[in-house]
ROTI-610186 format. One record per residue (C-alpha): residue in one letter; x, y, z. Coordinates in steps of 0.1 Angstrom, whole numbers, plus 5000, padded with zeros to 4 digits. Layout:
REM ROTI-610186
<A,<X,Y,Z>>
...
This chain:
REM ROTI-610186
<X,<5000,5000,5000>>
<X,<5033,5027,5010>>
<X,<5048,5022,4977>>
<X,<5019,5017,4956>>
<X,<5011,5052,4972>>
<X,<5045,5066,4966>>
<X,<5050,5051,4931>>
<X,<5015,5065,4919>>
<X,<5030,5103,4934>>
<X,<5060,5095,4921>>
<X,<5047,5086,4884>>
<X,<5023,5115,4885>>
<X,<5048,5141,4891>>
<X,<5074,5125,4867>>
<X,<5047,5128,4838>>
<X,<5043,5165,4847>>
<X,<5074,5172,4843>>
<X,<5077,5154,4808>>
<X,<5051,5178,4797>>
<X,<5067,5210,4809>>
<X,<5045,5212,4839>>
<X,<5063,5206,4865>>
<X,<5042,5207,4902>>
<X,<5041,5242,4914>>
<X,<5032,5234,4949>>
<X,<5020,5202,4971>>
<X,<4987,5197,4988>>
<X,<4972,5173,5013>>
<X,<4932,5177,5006>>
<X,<4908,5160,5030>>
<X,<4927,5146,5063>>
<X,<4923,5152,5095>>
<X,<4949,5175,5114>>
<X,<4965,5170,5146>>
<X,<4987,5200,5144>>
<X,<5008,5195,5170>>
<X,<4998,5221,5194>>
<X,<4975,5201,5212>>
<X,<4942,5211,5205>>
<X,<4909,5200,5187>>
<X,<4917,5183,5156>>
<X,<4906,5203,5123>>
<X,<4886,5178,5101>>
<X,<4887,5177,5064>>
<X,<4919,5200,5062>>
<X,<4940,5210,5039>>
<X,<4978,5213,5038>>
<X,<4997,5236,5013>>
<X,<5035,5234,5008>>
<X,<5053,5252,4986>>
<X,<5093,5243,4985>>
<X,<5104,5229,5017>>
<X,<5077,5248,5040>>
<X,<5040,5251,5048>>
<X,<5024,5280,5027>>
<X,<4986,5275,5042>>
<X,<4970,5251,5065>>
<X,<4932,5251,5077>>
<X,<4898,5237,5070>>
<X,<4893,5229,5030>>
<X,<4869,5260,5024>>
<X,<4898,5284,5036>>
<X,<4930,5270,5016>>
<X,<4930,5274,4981>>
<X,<4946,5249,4958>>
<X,<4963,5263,4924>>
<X,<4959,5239,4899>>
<X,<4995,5235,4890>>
<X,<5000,5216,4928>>
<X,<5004,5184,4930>>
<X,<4975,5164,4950>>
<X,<4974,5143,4979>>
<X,<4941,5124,4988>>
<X,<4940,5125,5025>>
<X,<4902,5117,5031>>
<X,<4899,5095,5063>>
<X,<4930,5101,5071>>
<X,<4953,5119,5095>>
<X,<4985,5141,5090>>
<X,<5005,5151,5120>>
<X,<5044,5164,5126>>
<X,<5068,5142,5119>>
<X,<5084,5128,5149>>
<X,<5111,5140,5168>>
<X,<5138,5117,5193>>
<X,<5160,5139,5213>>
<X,<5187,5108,5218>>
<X,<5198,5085,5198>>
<X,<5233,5068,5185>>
<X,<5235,5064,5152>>
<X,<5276,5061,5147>>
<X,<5282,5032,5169>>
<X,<5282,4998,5165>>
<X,<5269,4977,5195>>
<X,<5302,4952,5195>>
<X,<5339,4962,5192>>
<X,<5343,4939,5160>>
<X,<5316,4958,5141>>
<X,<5332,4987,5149>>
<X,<5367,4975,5136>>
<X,<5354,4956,5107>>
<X,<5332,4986,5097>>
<X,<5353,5015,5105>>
<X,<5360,5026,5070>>
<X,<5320,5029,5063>>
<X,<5314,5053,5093>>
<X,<5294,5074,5072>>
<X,<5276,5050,5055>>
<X,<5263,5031,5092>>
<X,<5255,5063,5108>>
<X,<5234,5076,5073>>
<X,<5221,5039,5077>>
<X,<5208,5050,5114>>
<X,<5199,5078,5103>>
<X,<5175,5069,5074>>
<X,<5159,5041,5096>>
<X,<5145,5069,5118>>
<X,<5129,5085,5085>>
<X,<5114,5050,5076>>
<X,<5096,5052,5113>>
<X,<5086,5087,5105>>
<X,<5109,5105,5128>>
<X,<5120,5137,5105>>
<X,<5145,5151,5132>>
<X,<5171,5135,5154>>
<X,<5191,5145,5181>>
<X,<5227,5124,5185>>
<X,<5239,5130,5218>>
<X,<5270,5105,5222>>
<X,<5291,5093,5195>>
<X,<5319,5099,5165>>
<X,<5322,5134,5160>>
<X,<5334,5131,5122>>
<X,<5309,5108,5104>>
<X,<5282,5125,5121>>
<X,<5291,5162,5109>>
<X,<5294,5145,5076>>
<X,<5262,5128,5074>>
<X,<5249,5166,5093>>
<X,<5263,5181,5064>>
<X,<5249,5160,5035>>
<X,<5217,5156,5044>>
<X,<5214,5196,5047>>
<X,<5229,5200,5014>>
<X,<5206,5175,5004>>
<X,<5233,5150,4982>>
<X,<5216,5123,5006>>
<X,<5180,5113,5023>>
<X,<5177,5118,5062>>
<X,<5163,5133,5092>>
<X,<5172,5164,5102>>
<X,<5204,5161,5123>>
<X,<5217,5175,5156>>
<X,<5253,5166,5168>>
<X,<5267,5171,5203>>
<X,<5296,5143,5199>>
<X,<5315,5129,5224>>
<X,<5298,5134,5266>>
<X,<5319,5162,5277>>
<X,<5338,5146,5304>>
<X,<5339,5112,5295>>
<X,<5365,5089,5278>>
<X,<5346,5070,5252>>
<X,<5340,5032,5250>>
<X,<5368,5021,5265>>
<X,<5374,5044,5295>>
<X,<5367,5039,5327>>
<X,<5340,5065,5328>>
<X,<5317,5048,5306>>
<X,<5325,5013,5322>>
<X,<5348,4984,5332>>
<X,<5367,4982,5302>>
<X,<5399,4999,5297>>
<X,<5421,5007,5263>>
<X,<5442,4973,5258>>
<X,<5455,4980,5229>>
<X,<5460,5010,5204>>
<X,<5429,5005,5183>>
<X,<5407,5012,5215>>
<X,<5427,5041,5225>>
<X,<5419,5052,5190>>
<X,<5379,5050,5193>>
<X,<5385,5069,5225>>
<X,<5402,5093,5210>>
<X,<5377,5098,5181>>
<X,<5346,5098,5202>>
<X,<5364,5124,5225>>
<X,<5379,5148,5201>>
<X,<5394,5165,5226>>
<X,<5368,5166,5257>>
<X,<5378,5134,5276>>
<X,<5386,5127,5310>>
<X,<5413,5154,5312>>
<X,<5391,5181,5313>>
<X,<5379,5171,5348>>
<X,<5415,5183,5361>>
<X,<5408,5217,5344>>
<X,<5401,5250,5364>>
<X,<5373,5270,5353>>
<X,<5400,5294,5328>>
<X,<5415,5265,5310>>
<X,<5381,5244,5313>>
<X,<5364,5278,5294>>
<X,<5391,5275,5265>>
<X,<5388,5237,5261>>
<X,<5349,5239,5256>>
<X,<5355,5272,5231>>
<X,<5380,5245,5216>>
<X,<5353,5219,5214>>
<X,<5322,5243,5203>>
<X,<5348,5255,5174>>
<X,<5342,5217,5162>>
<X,<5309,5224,5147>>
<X,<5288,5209,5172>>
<X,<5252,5216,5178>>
<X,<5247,5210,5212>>
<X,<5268,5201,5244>>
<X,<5263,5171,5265>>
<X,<5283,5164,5296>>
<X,<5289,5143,5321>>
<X,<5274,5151,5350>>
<X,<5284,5119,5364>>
<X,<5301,5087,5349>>
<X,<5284,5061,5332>>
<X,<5284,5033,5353>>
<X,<5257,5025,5386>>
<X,<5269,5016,5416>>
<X,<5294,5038,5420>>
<X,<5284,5065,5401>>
<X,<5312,5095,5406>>
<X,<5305,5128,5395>>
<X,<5326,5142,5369>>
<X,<5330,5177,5373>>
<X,<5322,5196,5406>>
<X,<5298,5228,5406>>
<X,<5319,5256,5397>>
<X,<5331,5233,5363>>
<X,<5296,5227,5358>>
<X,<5286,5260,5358>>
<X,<5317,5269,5333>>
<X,<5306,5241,5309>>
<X,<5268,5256,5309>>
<X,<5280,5290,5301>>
<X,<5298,5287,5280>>
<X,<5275,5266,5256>>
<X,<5251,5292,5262>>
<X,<5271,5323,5249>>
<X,<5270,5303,5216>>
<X,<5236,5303,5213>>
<X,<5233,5263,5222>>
<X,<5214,5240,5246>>
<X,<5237,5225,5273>>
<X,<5222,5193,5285>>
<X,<5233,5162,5309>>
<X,<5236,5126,5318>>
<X,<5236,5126,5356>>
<X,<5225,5094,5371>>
<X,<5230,5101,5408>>
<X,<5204,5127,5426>>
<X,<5236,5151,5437>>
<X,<5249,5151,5399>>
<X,<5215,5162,5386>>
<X,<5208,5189,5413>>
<X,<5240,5202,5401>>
<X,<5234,5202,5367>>
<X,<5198,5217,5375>>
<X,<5210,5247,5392>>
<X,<5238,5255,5370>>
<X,<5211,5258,5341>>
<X,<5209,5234,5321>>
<X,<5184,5231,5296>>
<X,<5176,5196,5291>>
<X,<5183,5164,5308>>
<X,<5187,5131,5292>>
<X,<5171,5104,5308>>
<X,<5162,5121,5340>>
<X,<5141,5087,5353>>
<X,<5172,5066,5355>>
<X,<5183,5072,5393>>
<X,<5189,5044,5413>>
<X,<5168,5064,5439>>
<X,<5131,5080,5441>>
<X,<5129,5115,5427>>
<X,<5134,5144,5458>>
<X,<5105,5167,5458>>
<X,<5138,5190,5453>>
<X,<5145,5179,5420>>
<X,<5112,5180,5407>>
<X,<5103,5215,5417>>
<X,<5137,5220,5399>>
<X,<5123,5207,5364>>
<X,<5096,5227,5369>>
<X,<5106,5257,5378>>
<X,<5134,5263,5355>>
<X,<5110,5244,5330>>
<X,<5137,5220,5321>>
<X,<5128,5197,5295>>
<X,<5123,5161,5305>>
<X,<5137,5139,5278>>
<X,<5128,5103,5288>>
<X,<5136,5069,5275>>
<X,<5102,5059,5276>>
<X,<5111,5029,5255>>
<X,<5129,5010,5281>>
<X,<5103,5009,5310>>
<X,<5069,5007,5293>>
<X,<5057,4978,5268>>
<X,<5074,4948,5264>>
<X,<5104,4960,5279>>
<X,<5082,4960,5310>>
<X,<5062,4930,5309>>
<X,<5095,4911,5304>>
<X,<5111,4927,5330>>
<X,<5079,4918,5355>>
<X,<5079,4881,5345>>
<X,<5121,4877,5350>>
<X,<5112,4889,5387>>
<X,<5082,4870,5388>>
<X,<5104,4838,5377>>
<X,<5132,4846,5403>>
<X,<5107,4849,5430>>
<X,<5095,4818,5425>>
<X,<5127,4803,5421>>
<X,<5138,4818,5454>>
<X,<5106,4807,5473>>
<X,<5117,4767,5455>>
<X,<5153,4770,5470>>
<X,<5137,4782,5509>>
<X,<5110,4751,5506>>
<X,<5137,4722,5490>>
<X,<5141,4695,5515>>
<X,<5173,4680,5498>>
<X,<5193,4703,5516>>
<X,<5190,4679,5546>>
<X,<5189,4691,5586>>
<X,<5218,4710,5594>>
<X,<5206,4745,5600>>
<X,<5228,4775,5586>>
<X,<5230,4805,5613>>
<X,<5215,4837,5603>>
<X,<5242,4866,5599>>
<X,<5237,4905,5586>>
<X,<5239,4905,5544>>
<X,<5270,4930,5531>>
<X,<5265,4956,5517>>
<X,<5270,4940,5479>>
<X,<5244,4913,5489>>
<X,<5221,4939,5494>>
<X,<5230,4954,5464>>
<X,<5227,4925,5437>>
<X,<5200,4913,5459>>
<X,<5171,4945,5461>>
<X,<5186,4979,5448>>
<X,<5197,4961,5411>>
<X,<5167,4938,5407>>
<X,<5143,4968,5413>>
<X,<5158,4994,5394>>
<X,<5133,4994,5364>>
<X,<5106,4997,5390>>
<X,<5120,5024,5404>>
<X,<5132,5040,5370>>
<X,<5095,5036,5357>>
<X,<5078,5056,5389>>
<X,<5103,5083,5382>>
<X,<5090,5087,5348>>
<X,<5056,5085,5358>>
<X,<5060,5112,5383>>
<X,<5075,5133,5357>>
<X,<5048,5128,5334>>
<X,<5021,5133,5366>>
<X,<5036,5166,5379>>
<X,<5040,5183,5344>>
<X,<5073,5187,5331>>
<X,<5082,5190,5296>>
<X,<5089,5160,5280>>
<X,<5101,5149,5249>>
<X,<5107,5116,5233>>
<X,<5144,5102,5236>>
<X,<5157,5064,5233>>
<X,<5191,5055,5229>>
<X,<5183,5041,5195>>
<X,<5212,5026,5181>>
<X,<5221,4999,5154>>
<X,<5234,4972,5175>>
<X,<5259,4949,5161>>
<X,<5266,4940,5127>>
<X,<5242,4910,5117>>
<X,<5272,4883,5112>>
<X,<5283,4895,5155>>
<X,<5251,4890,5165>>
<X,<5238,4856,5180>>
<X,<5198,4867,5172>>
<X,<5201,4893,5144>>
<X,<5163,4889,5142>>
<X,<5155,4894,5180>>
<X,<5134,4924,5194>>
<X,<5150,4950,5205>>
<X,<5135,4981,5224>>
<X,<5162,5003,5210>>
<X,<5158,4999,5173>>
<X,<5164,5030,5154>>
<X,<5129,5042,5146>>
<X,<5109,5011,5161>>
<X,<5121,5027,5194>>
<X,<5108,5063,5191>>
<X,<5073,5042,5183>>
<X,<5079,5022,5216>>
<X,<5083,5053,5233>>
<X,<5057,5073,5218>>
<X,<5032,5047,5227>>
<X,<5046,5043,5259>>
<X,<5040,5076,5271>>
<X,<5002,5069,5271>>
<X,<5007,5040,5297>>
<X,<5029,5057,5312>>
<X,<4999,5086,5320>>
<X,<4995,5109,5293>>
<X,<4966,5107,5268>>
<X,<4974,5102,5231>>
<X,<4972,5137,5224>>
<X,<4999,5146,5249>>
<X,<5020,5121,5238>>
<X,<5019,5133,5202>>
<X,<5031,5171,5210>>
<X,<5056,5155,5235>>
<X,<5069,5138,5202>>
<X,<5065,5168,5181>>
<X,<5064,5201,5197>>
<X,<5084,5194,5230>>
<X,<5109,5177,5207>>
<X,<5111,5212,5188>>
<X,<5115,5229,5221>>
<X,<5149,5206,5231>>
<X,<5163,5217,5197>>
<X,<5155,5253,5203>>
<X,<5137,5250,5170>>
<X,<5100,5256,5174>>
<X,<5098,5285,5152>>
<X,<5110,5264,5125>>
<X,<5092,5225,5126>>
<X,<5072,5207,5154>>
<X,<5036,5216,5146>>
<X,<5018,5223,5116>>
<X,<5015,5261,5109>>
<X,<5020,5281,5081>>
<X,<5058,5293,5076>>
<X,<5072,5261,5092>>
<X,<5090,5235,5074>>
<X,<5071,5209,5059>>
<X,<5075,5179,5082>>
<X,<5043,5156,5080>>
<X,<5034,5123,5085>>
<X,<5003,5110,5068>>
<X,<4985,5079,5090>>
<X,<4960,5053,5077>>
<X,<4941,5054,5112>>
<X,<4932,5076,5140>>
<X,<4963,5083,5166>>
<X,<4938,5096,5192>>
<X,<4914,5066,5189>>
<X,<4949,5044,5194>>
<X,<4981,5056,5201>>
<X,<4991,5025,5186>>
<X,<4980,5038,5152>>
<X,<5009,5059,5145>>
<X,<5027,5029,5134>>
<X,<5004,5024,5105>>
<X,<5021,5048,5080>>
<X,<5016,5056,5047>>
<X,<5037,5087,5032>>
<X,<5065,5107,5049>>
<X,<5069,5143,5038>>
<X,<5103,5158,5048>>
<X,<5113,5197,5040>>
<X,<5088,5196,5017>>
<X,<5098,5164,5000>>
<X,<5074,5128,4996>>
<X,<5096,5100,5014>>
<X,<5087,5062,5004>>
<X,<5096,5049,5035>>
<X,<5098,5017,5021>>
<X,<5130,5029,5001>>
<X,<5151,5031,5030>>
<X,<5179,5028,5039>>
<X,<5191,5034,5006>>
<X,<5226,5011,5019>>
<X,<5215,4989,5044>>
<X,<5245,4973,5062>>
<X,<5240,4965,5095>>
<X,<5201,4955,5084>>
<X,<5206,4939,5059>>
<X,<5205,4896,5063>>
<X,<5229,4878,5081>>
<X,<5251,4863,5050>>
């Protein structure tokens, strides 16, 4: 049905041309619009785009059609924004051998990534951790418009951090000069060091970094790892890596996974915070009244504590419960009774804290949602591994460029908000975190032309925003069923 759609627009506009008539304008006639902005939907609407943005949008009787535009049939249908995901990682493969078999196709695996999101509908992405060079280049490209893709936002490496193989984003360290190498092209400069850095020679590294052509900082708030979970910088470096991002006109965000890091980030003004759920503790009424105060936006992984990701999470417990109960009632372990002593600390670890993390994760985000902060969609996407390093190439994942946003989306709505919230959380709010609403996000004249046309109702079913027929991107008709144009990491295992 997508690319009988597409190949019929596709045909249409390729005979106009061969009679000197060329399509002066594009028009979606007849759909219902969910503009983004949360209210009522406007029934039997009509879209006009001219170029790569919206010339006129409203009810039928008020948009007039020239007769040189091309038409798009939208009766009992729905048109909304495309999508937005404030966090992904498109230039990273999930295993060190598809990164070292694959590193001369950088760019083509992240415009791989990239393009997946656009199949899913998501016209804008936000990459917040990954290899500074292929994603400036796939940036570039798809602006210029040599290639198909999302719109692109690149922070690079997480100030602070040391890349895959550091020991601020986990156990592993550099064993040989390869991973030293990733490090180093992940950090571009804005490593581990800088945490040794006053606030003069901390200012002039991040002028160094922003002089890289990034679009927005992310940093380190506190390492990677739970359980320890160190911060990276203290207040006043905080405050110096904010600023600074800010006199350049960009949005400074974090990862902070311990409730000290993130008040510190808070009050030093950030603007966003990525995953803001993901303490290993309950929310502080202090930290909430932070987010909503400074109205900082909220930008939630959704996709890992709703869905399946949650049901299978509630029947591993459900299986080690009763495997724990089995051990306490098995008689084989004969009469000699064990004495009772205190756990340690790492018992009670491994044995409560760990175990219950998603639960606690999830109520985070559901108190986020409940008490009203701005949130936006965000996931982690990322390829995975190549499909000849993976054991189940064909297994689910909850982090599958595009499919996640979808998770997350529709997770939002079990998660507390009703469909229509969750679409301008995907839309709108994700506009807001790029500091971009003037420009995409909702569908208003003067905006760029970002639309999504659905076969079914999104506020009927949530669920319905997977049923997609046409992507319209600047202005331009996706098939979505043409990407990736080089698929790589999704193509079959050989």
């Amino acid at each position: 049905m997508i690319l009988r759609a597409s190949l019929v627009l596709l045909a249409a506009a390729a005979a106009a041309a061969a009679q000197g008539r060329a399509p002066c304008a594009l028009a979606i006639v007849g759909a219902t619009l969910i503009d983004g902005n949360g209210g009522a939907p406007v029934r039997d609407a009509t879209i006009l785009v001219r170029g790569q943005r919206i010339e006129a949008v409203g009810p039928r009787a008020s948009v007039t059609v020239p007769g040189c535009a091309r038409r798009i049939d939208g009766t009992g249908k729905f048109v909304t924004p495309g999508f937005i995901d404030t966090n992904v990682h498109i230039s990273l493969g999930g295993s060190m051998e598809s990164n070292i078999r694959y590193q001369d196709q950088r760019f083509d695996i992240t415009l791989e990534g990239a393009q997946l999101h656009l199949k899913h509908g998501v016209t804008t992405i936000r990459d917040s951790y990954g290899i500074m060079k292929p994603l400036l280049a796939v940036r570039d490209a798809i602006a210029r418009g040599e290639v198909v893709g999302p719109r692109l936002y690149v922070a690079g490496n997480i100030v602070g951090w040391g890349g895959f193989f550091a020991p601020s984003f986990g156990p592993p360290r550099p064993v040989n000069l390869w991973q030293e190498q990733l490090n180093d092209a992940i950090t571009e400069g804005s490593g581990e060091e800088l945490m040794y850095l006053g606030p003069d020679s901390l200012r002039a590294a991040m002028n160094r970094y922003l002089d890289k052509g990034v679009d927005f900082v992310k940093f380190g708030g506190t390492v990677h790892t739970s359980f320890p979970t160190p911060l990276v910088f203290s207040p006043r470096q905080v405050q110096v890596i904010v600023d600074e991002t800010h006199k350049r006109g960009r949005i400074a965000e974090t990862h902070a996974t311990s409730p000290e890091g993130l008040l510190i980030a808070l009050q030093a003004g950030v603007d966003l915070v990525q995953h803001p759920e993901v303490l290993e503790t309950p929310l502080t009424d202090e930290l909430v009244r932070e987010f909503l105060a400074r109205k900082v936006i909220c930008s939630m992984n959704i996709n890992s504590h709703t869905g399946k990701s949650w049901r299978d999470f509630l029947a591993a417990r459900r299986r080690a419960e009763a495997e724990a109960a089995e051990k306490a009632q098995d008689s084989s372990r004969g009469t000699r009774v064990w004495p009772k002593r205190e756990r340690t600390q790492h018992e009670m670890l491994e044995g409560t804290i760990r175990p219950n993390q998603p639960r606690v994760y999830r109520a985070n985000a559901e108190r986020l949602v409940r008490e009203g902060c701005i949130v936006s969609v965000a996931t982690d996407n990322d390829l995975g591994a190549a499909p000849e390093f993976d054991k189940d190439p064909g297994a689910w994942r909850a982090r599958e460029p595009g499919v996640g946003t979808i998770l997350s989306i529709v997770g939002l709505v079990e998660l507390g908000m009703t469909p229509m919230q969750a679409l301008v959380a995907a839309t709108k709010h994700g506009a807001i975190a790029s500091r971009a609403l003037a420009d995409y996000g909702t569908v208003e004249a003067g905006k760029f032309a970002d639309l999504l046309l659905l076969r079914a109702d999104p506020l009927a079913d949530i669920g319905n925003i997977r049923q997609l027929e046409l992507v319209i991107r600047d202005g331009a008709v996706i098939d979505p069923q043409s990407l990736p144009t080089k698929p790589i990491f999704t193509r079959s295992r050989p």
